[in-house]
KOLDREN-660830 format. One record per residue: residue number from 1; residue in three letters; chain; x, y, z of N, C-alpha, C in turn. Coordinates in pm, whole numbers, plus 50000, padded with zeros to 5 digits. Example, Ala and Ser with C-alpha at 12.3 -4.5 7.8 and 13.67 -1.06 7.14 Angstrom:
2
1, ALA, A, 51319, 49431, 50780, 51230, 49550, 50780, 51320, 49670, 50780
2, SER, A, 51285, 49775, 50708, 51367, 49894, 50714, 51290, 50003, 50787
% end
This chain:
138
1, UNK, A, 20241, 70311, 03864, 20197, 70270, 03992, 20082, 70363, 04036
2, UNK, A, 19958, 70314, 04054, 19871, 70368, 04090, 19878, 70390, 04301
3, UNK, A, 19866, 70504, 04339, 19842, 70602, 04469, 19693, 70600, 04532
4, UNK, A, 19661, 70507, 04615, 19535, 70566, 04651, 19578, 70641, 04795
5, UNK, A, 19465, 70719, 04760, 19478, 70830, 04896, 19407, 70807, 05003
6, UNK, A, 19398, 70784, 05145, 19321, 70704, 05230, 19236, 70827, 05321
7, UNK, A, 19279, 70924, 05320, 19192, 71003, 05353, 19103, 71061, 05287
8, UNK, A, 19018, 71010, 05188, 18902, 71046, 05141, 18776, 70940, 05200
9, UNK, A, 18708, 71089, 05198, 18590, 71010, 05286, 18549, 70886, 05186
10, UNK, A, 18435, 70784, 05264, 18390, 70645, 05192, 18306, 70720, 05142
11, UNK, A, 18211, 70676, 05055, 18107, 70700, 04981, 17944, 70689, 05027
12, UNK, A, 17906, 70754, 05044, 17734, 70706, 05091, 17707, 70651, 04995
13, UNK, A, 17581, 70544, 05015, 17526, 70477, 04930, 17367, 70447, 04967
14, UNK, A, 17342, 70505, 05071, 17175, 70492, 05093, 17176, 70611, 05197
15, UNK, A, 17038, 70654, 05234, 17009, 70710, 05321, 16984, 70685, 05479
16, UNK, A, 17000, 70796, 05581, 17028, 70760, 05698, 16889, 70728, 05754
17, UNK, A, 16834, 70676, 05888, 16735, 70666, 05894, 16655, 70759, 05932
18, UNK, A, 16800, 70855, 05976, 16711, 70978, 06069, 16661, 71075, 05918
19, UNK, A, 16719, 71115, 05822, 16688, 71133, 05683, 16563, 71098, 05627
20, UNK, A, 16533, 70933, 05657, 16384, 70883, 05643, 16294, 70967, 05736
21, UNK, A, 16323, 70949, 05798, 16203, 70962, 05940, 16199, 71113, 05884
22, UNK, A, 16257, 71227, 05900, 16192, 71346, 05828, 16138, 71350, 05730
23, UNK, A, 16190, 71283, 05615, 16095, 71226, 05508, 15942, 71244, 05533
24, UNK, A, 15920, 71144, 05603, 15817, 71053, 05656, 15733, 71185, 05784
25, UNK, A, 15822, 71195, 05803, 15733, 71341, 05904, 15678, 71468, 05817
26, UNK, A, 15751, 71511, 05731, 15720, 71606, 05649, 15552, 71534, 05546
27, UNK, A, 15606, 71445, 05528, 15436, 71378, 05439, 15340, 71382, 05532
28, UNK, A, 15390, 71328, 05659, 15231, 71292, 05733, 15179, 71448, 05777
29, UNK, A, 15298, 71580, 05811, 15228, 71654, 05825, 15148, 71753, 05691
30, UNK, A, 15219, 71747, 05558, 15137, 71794, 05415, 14991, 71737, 05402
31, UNK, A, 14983, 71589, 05481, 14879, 71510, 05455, 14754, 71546, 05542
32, UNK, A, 14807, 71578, 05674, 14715, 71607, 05781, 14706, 71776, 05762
33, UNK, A, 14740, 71837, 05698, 14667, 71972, 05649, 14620, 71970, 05541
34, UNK, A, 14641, 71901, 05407, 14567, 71869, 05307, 14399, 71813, 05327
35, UNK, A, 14419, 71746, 05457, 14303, 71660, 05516, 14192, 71775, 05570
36, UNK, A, 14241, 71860, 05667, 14190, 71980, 05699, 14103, 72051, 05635
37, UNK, A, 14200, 72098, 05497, 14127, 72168, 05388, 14003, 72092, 05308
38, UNK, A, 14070, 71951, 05301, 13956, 71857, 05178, 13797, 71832, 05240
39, UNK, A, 13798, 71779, 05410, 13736, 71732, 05439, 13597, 71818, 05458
40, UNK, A, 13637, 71935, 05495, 13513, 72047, 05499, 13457, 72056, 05326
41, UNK, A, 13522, 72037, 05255, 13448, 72022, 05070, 13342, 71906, 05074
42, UNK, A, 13437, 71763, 05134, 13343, 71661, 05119, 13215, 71656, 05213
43, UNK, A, 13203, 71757, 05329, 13054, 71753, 05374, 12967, 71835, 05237
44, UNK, A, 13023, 71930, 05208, 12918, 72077, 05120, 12919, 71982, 05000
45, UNK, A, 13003, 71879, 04956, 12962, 71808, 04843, 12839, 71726, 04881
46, UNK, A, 12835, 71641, 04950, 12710, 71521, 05041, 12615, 71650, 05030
47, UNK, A, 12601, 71801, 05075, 12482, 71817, 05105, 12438, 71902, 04934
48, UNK, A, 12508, 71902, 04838, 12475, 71958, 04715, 12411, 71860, 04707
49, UNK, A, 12500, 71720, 04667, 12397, 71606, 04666, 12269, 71545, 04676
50, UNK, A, 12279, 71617, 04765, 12132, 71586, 04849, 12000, 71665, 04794
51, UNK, A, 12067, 71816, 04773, 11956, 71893, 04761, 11959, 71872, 04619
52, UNK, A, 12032, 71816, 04477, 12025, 71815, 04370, 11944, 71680, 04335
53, UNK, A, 11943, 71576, 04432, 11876, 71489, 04404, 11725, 71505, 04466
54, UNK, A, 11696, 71555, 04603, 11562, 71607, 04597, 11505, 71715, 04524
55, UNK, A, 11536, 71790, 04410, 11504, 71867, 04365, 11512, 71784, 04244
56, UNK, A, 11576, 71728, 04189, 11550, 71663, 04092, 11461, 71566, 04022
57, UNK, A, 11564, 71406, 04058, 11471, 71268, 04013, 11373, 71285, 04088
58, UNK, A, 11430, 71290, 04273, 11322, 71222, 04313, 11181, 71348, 04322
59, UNK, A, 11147, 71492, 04295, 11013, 71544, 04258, 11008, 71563, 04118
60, UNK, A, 11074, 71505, 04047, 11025, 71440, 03898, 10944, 71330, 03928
61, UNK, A, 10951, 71261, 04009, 10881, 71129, 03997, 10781, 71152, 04053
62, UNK, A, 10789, 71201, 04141, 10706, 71233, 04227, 10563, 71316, 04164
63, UNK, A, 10619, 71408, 04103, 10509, 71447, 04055, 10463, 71390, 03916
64, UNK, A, 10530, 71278, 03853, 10464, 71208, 03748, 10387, 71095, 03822
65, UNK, A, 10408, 71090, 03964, 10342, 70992, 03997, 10158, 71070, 04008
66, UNK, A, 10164, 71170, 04071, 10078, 71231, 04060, 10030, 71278, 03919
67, UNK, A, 10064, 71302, 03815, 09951, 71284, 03699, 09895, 71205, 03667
68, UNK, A, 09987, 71042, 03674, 09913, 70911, 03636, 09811, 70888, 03792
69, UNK, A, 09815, 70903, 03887, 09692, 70852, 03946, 09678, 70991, 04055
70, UNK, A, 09626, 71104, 04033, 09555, 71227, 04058, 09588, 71235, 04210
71, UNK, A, 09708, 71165, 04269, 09735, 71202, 04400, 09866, 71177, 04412
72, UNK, A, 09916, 71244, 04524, 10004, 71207, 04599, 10103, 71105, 04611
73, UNK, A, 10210, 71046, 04591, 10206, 70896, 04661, 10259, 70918, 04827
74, UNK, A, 10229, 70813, 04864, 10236, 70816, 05033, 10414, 70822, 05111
75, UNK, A, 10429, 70732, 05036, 10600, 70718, 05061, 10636, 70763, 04907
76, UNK, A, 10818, 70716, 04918, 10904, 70689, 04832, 10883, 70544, 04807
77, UNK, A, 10878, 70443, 04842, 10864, 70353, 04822, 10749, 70318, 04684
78, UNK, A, 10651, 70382, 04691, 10571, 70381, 04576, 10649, 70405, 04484
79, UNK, A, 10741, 70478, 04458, 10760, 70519, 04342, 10847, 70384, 04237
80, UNK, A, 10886, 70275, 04329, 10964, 70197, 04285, 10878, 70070, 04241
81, UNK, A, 10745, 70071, 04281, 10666, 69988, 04192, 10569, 70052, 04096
82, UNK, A, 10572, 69865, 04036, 10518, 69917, 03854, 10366, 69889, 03933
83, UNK, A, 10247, 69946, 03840, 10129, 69933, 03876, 10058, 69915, 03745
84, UNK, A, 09914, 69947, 03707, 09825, 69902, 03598, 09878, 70022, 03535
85, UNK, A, 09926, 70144, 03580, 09904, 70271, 03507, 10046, 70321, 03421
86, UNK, A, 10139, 70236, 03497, 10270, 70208, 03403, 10394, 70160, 03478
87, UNK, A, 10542, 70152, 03413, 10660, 70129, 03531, 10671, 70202, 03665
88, UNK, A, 10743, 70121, 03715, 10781, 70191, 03857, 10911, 70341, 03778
89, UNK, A, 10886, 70423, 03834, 10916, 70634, 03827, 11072, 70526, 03857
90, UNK, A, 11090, 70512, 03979, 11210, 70473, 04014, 11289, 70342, 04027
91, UNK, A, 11372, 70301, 03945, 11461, 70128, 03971, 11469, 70092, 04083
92, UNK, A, 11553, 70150, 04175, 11617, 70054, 04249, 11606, 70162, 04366
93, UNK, A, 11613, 70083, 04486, 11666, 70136, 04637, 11740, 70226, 04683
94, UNK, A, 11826, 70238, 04589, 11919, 70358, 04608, 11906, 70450, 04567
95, UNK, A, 11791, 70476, 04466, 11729, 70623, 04437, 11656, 70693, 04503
96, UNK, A, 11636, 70654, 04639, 11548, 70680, 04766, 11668, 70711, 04882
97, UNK, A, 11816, 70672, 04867, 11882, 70672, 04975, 11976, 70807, 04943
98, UNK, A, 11988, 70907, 05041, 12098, 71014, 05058, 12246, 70947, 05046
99, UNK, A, 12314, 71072, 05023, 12427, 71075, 05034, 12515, 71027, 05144
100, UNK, A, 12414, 70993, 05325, 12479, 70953, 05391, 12407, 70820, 05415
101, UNK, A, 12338, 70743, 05366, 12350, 70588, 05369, 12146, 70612, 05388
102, UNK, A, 12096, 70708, 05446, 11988, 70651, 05512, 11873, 70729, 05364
103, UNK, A, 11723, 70674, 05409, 11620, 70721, 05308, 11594, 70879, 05345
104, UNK, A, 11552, 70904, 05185, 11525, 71072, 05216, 11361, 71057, 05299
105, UNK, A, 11396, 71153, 05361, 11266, 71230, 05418, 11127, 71241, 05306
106, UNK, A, 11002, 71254, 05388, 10907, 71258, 05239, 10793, 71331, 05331
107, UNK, A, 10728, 71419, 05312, 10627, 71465, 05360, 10467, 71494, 05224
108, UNK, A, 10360, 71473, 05200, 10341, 71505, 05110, 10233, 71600, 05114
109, UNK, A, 10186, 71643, 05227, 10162, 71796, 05269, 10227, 71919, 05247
110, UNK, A, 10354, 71853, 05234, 10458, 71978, 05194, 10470, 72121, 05291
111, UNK, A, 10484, 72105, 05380, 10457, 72267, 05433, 10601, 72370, 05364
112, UNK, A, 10695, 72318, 05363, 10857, 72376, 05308, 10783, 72423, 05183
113, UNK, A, 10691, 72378, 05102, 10705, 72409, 04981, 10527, 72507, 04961
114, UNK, A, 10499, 72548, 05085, 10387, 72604, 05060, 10260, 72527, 05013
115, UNK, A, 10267, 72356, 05027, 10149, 72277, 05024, 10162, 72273, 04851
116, UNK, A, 10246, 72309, 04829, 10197, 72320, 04638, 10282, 72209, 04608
117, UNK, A, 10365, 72095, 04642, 10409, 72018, 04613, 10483, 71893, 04744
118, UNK, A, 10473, 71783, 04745, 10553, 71716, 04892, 10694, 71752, 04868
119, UNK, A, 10721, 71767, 05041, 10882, 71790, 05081, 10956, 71621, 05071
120, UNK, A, 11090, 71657, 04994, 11146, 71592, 05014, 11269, 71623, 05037
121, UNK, A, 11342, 71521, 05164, 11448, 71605, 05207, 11577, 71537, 05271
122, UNK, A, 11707, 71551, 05313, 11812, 71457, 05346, 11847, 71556, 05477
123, UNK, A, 11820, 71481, 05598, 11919, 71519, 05728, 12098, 71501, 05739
124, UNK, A, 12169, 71599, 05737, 12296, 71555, 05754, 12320, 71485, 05901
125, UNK, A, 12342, 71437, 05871, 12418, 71351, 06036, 12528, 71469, 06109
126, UNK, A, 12599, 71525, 06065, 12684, 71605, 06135, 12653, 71713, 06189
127, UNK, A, 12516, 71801, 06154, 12464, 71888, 06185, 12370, 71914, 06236
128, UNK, A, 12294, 71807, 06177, 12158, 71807, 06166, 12031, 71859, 06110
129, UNK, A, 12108, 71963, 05992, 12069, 72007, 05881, 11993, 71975, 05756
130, UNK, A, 11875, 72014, 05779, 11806, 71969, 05633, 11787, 71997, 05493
131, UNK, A, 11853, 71961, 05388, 11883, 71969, 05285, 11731, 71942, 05163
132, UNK, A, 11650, 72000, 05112, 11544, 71964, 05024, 11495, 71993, 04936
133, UNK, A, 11392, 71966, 04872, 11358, 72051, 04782, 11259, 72206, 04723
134, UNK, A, 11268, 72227, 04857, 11208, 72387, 04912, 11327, 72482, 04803
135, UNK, A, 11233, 72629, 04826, 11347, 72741, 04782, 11439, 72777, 04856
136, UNK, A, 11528, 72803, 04845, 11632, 72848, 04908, 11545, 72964, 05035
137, UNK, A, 11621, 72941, 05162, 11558, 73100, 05218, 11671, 73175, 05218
138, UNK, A, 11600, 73304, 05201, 11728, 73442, 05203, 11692, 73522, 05354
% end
């Protein structure tokens, strides 16, 4: 003859809700300090960006635009058409646009660079900081 004993507790079988809800509180707050830390990286990433691409493609092109026709070009926009003297330096539209949606800056007086080459450059929106292809100042 089998005895069951009635004072043993029942068995859980899921969790309580108040159990969830700390759950659920403990993530959102790991998440909202994780957020803290990440989000200050993703501005200094946008403005590496910025200054690696004006220092780069776009016064590579820039100045191949200037060997094939002995000047300047006026905008960025030149650089994306083909002419008698060869392809367009640059494809597409978006090799002219920063990291935050809008066109880089273009000066081709250059004063940032001592007149020896045009400024090109990306305004951050959050700061208002200009990012280009000048030397660093110390």
């Amino acid at each position: 003859m089998v005895v069951r004993h009635k004072d043993r507790p029942a068995q859980r079988s899921a969790f309580t809700l108040m159990e969830m809800l700390v759950v659920v509180a403990i993530i959102v707050a790991l998440a909202g300090i994780g957020g803290y830390f990440i989000l200050p990286q993703l501005t200094k990433g946008q403005q590496d960006i910025a200054k690696v691409r004006a220092k780069g493609d776009l016064t590579k092109a820039v100045q191949t635009y200037k060997i094939r026709h002995n000047q300047w070009p006026d905008s960025l926009r030149q650089l994306m058409q083909a002419d008698a003297k060869g392809p367009a330096l640059l494809q597409d539209a978006d090799a002219i646009m920063d990291p935050w949606g809008t066109e880089y800056q273009y000066d081709k007086t250059g004063p940032m660079n001592a007149g020896r080459t045009p400024d090109i450059w990306a305004v951050d929106p959050s700061d208002g900081s200009k990012h280009g292809n000048w030397p660093e100042q110390r």
